[in-house]
C-alpha positions as CSV (number, residue, x, y, z in Angstrom):
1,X,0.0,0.0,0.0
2,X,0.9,3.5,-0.6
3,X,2.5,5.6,1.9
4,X,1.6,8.9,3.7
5,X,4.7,10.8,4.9
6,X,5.2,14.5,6.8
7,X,8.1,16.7,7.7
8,X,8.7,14.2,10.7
9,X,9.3,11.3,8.8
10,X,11.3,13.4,6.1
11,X,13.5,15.2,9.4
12,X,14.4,11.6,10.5
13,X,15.4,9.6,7.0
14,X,16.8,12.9,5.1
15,X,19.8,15.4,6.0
16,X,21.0,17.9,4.2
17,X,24.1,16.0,2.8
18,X,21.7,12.9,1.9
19,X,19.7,15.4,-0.3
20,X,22.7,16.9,-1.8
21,X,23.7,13.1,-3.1
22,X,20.0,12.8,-4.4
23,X,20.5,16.6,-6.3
24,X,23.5,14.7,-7.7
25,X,22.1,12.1,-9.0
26,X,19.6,13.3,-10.3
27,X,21.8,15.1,-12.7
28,X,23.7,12.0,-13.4
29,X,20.7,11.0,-14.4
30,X,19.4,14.2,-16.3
31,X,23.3,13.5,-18.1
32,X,22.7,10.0,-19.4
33,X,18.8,11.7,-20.5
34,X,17.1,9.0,-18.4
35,X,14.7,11.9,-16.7
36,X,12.0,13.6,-18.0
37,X,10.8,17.6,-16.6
38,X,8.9,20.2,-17.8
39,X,8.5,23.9,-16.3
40,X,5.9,24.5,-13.6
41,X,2.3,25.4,-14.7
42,X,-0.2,27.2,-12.5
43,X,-3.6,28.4,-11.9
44,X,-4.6,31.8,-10.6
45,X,-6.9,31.9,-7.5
46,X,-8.9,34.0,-5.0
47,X,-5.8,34.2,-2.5
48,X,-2.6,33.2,-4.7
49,X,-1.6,30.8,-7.0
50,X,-2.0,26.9,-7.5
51,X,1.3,25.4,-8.6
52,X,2.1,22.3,-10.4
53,X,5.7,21.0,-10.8
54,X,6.4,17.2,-12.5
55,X,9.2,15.3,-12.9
56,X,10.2,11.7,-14.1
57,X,13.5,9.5,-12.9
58,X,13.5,6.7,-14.7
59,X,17.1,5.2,-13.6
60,X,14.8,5.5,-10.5
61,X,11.8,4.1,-11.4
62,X,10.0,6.8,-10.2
63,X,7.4,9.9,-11.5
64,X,5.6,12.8,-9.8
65,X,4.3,16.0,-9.4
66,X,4.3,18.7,-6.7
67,X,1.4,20.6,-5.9
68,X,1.3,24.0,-3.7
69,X,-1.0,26.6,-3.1
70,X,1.0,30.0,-2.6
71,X,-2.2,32.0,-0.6
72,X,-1.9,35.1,0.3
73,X,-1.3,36.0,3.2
74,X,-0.9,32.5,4.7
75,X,2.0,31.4,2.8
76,X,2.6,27.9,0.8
77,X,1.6,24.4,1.7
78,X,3.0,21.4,-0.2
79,X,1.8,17.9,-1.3
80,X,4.2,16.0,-3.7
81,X,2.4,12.7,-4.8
82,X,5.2,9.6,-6.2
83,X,4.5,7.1,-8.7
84,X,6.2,4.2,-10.0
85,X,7.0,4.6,-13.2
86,X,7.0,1.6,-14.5
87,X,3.8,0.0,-13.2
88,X,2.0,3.6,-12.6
89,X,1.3,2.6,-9.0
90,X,1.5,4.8,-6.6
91,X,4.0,5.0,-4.2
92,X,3.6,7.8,-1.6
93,X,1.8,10.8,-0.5
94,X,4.4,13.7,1.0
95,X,3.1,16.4,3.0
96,X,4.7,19.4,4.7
97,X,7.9,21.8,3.5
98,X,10.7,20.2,4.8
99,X,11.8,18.0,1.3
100,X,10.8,21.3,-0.4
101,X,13.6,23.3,2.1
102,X,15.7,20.4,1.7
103,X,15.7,19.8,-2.1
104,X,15.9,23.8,-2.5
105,X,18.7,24.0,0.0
106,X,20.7,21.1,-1.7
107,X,20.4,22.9,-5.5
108,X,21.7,25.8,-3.7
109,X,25.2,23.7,-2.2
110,X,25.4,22.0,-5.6
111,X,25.3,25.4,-7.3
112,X,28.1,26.8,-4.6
113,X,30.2,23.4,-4.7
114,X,30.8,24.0,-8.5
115,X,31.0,27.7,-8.9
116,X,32.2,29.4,-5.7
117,X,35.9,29.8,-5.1
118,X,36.7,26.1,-3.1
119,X,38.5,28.5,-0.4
120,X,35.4,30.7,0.6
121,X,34.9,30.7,4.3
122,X,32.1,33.7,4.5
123,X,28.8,34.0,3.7
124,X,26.4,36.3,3.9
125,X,22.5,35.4,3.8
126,X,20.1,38.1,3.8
127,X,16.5,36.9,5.0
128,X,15.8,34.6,7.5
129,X,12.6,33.3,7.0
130,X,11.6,29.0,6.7
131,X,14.1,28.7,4.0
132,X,17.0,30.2,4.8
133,X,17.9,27.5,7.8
134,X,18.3,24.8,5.3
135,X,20.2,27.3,2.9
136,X,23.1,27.6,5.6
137,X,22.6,24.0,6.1
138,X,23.8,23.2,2.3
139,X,26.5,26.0,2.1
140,X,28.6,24.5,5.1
141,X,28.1,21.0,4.0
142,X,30.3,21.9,0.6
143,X,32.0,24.6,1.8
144,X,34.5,25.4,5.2
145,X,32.5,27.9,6.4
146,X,34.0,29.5,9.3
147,X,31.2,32.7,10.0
148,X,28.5,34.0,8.4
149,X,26.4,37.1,8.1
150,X,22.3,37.3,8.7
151,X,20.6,40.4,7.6
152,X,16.6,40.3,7.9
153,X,14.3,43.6,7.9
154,X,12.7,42.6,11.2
155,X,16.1,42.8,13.8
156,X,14.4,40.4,16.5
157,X,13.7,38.0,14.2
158,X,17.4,38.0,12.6
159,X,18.9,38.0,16.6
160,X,17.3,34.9,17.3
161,X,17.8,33.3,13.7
162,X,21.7,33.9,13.8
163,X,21.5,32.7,17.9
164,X,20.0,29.2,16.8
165,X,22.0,29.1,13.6
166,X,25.2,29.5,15.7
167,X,24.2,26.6,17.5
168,X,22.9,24.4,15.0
169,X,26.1,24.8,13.0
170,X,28.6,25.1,15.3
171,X,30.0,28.5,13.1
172,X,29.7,32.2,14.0
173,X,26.3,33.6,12.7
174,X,25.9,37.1,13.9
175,X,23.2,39.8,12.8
176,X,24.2,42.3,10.1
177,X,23.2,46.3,10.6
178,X,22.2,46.4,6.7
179,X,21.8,44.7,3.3
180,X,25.3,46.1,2.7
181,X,27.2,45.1,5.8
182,X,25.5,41.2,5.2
183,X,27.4,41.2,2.2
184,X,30.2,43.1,1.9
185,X,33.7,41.4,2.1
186,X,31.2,37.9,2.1
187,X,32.9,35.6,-0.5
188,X,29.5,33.4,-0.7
189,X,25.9,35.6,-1.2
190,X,22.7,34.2,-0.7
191,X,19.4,36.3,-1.1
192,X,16.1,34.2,0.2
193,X,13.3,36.5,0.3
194,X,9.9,37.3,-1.0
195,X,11.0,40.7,-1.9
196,X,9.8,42.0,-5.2
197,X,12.5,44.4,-5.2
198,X,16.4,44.0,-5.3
199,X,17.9,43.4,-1.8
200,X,21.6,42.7,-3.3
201,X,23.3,45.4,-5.2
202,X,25.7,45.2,-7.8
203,X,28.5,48.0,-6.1
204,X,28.7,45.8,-2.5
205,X,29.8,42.5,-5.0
206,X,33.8,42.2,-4.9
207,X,35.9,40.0,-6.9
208,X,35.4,36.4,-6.4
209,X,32.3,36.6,-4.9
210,X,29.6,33.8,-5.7
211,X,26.2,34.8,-5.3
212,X,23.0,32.5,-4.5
213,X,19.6,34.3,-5.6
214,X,17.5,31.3,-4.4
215,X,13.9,33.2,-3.0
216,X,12.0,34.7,-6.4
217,X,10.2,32.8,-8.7
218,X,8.2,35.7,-10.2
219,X,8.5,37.3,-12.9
220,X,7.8,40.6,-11.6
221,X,10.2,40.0,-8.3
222,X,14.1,40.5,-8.5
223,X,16.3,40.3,-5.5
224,X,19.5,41.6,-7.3
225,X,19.9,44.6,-9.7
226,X,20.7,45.2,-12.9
227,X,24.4,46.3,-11.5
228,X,24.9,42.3,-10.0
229,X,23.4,40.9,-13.8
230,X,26.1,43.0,-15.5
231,X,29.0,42.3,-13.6
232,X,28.4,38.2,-13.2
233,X,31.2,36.9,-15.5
234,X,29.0,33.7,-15.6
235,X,25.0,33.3,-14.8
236,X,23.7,29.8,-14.2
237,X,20.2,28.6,-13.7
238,X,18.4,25.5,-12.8
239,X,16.3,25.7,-15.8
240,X,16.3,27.3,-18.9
241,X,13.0,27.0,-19.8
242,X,11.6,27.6,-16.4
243,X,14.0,31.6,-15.9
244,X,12.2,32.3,-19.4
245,X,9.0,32.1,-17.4
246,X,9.6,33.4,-14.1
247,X,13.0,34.6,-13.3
248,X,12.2,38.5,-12.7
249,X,15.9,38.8,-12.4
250,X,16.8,37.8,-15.5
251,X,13.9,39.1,-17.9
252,X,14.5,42.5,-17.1
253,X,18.1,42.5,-17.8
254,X,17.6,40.4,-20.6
255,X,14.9,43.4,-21.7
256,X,17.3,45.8,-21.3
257,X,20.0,44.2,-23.2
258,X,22.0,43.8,-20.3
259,X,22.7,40.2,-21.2
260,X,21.6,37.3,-23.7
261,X,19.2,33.7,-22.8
262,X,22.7,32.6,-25.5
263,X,25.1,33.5,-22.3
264,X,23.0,31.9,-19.5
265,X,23.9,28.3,-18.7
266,X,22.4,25.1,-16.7
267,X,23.4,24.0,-13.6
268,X,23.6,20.4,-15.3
269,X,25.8,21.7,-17.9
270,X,28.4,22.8,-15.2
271,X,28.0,19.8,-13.3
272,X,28.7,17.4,-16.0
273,X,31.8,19.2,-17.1
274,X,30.0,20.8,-20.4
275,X,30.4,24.2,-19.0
276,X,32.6,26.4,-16.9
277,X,31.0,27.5,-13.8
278,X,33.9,29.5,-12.9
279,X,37.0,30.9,-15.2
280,X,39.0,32.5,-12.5
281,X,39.5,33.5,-8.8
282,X,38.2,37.2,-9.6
283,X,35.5,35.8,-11.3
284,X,32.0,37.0,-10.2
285,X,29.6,33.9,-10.5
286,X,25.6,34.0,-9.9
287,X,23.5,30.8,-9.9
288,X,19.6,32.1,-10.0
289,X,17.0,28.9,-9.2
290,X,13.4,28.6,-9.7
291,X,13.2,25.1,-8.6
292,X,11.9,22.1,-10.7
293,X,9.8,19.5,-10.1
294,X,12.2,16.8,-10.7
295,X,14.3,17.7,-8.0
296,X,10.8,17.2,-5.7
297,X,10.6,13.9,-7.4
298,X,13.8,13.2,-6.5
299,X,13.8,13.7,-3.1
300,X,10.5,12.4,-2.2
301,X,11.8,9.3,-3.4
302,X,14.9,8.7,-1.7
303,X,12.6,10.1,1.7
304,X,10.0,7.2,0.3
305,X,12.9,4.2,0.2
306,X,14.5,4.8,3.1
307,X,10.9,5.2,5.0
308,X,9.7,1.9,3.9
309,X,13.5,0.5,5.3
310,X,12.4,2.2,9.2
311,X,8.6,1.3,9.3
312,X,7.7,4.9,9.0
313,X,4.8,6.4,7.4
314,X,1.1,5.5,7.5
315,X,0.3,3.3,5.0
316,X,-2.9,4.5,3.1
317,X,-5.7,1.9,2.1
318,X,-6.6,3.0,-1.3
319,X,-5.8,1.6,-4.4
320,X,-4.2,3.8,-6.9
């Protein structure tokens, strides 16, 4: 029988460096072209948006779909449902955010692990919301990460944000004054907000510096300028296909000629070897992700295997 699994069981079967494997894979995958994804559609509601995100594995033997509601002002909730793909059986039912953080925050290391300069040892994150935890989770699992920056517009909630972070990690996390002072001198950048406007800017980047714009998937948000677009000697994305449609960063640059969809690579281009994510020390690098579905797919199924290993779950009595 099919399983039902939540953030618990996820929390107890999947760390961070488990999901980074599974992001790995997945590309091995994606490189031998035994996966199948397409770009998100959705549907416009009353309070937000309905999302739909599929994905295929078939090294794996697995196919699915995320679903999420983004309401307004109540925020997302996620169900990713996993099929076998080669009977069409289903497999499991995921509820909760914590594969979605996960999966997200595992993209991100990947992205850092291949493009940011191996010696970086700062960071600096600004927002400090449900995602950015699992973001600061990946960067210290592929990187030596020895303090980091937090900068959130409310200043309680980025005090106790870099207080638990400290601890979790075991590395200095300590509250910024600005935008500017999170990431100057930072040689890792990570911007995880719902802003609609840009909350890095192109004059605070210095040479070498990665940057991480992981929180918009809108086309009408950015979180870095026109300045950051124009001086990234090399922009990667998740997904082609999926930046055309909602990477606010990108279209308006791209609209104002700043740069070219020709110039922009994919993170599985650089992972497989096909492209450079990084020519030089002084080299400014941005990765930009909207997420895919495949990655959900992905991790669901590695949380669904090694759930049926530990008894956990509740198996559902429906035939499907």
């Amino acid at each position: 029988m099919p399983l039902f699994l939540t953030d618990k069981d996820v929390e107890q079967v999947m760390s961070i460096d488990n999901c980074i494997g599974v992001i790995e894979n997945m590309f091995e995958q994606n490189l031998k072209g035994l996966t199948w994804s397409q770009p998100r559609s959705h549907i416009r509601t009353p309070v937000g948006y309905h999302h739909i995100m599929p994905g295929a594995l078939f090294e794996s033997g697995v196919v699915g779909v995320k679903v999420y509601t983004a309401r307004f002002p109540a925020g997302s909730r996620f169900l990713t449902v996993l099929h076998d793909s080669n009977t069409g059986d289903l497999l499991a039912l995921l509820q909760g955010g914590r594969c979605s953080q996960l999966r997200t925050a595992a993209l991100g290391a990947v992205a850092i692990k291949h493009m940011s300069r191996p010696n970086s040892t700062t960071v600096g994150i600004i927002g400090t919301g449900a995602q950015a935890q699992a973001q600061l989770e990946g960067v210290c699992s592929v990187r030596n990460i020895t303090s980091i920056k937090a900068f959130d517009l409310v200043p309680e909630k980025c005090r106790q944000f870099s207080e638990d972070m400290s601890k979790l990690l075991n590395v200095s996390v300590t509250p910024a004054t600005s935008g500017q002072d999170c990431i100057s001198g930072a040689d890792i950048a990570i911007a995880m907000t719902t802003s609609p406007n840009p909350v890095i800017f192109g004059e605070w980047l210095e040479p070498g510096m990665h940057i991480n714009v992981m929180g918009s998937n809108h086309w009408t948000r950015r979180e870095v300028d026109d300045e950051v677009i124009n001086r990234s000697e090399t922009i990667v994305v998740d997904n082609i296909k999926e930046a055309e449609r909602y990477s606010g960063d990108l279209l308006v640059a791209i609209d104002k000629g700043l740069v070219r969809w020709e110039q922009v690579e994919e993170l599985v281009s650089v992972v497989g070897g096909k492209s450079n994510g990084r020519a030089s020390d002084d080299a400014i690098t941005l990765f930009k992700s909207h997420g895919m579905g495949i990655t959900d797919v992905a991790a669901a199924a590695y949380v669904y295997e090694q759930s049926k290993k530990l008894g956990l779950g509740v198996e559902l009595p429906i035939n499907a």
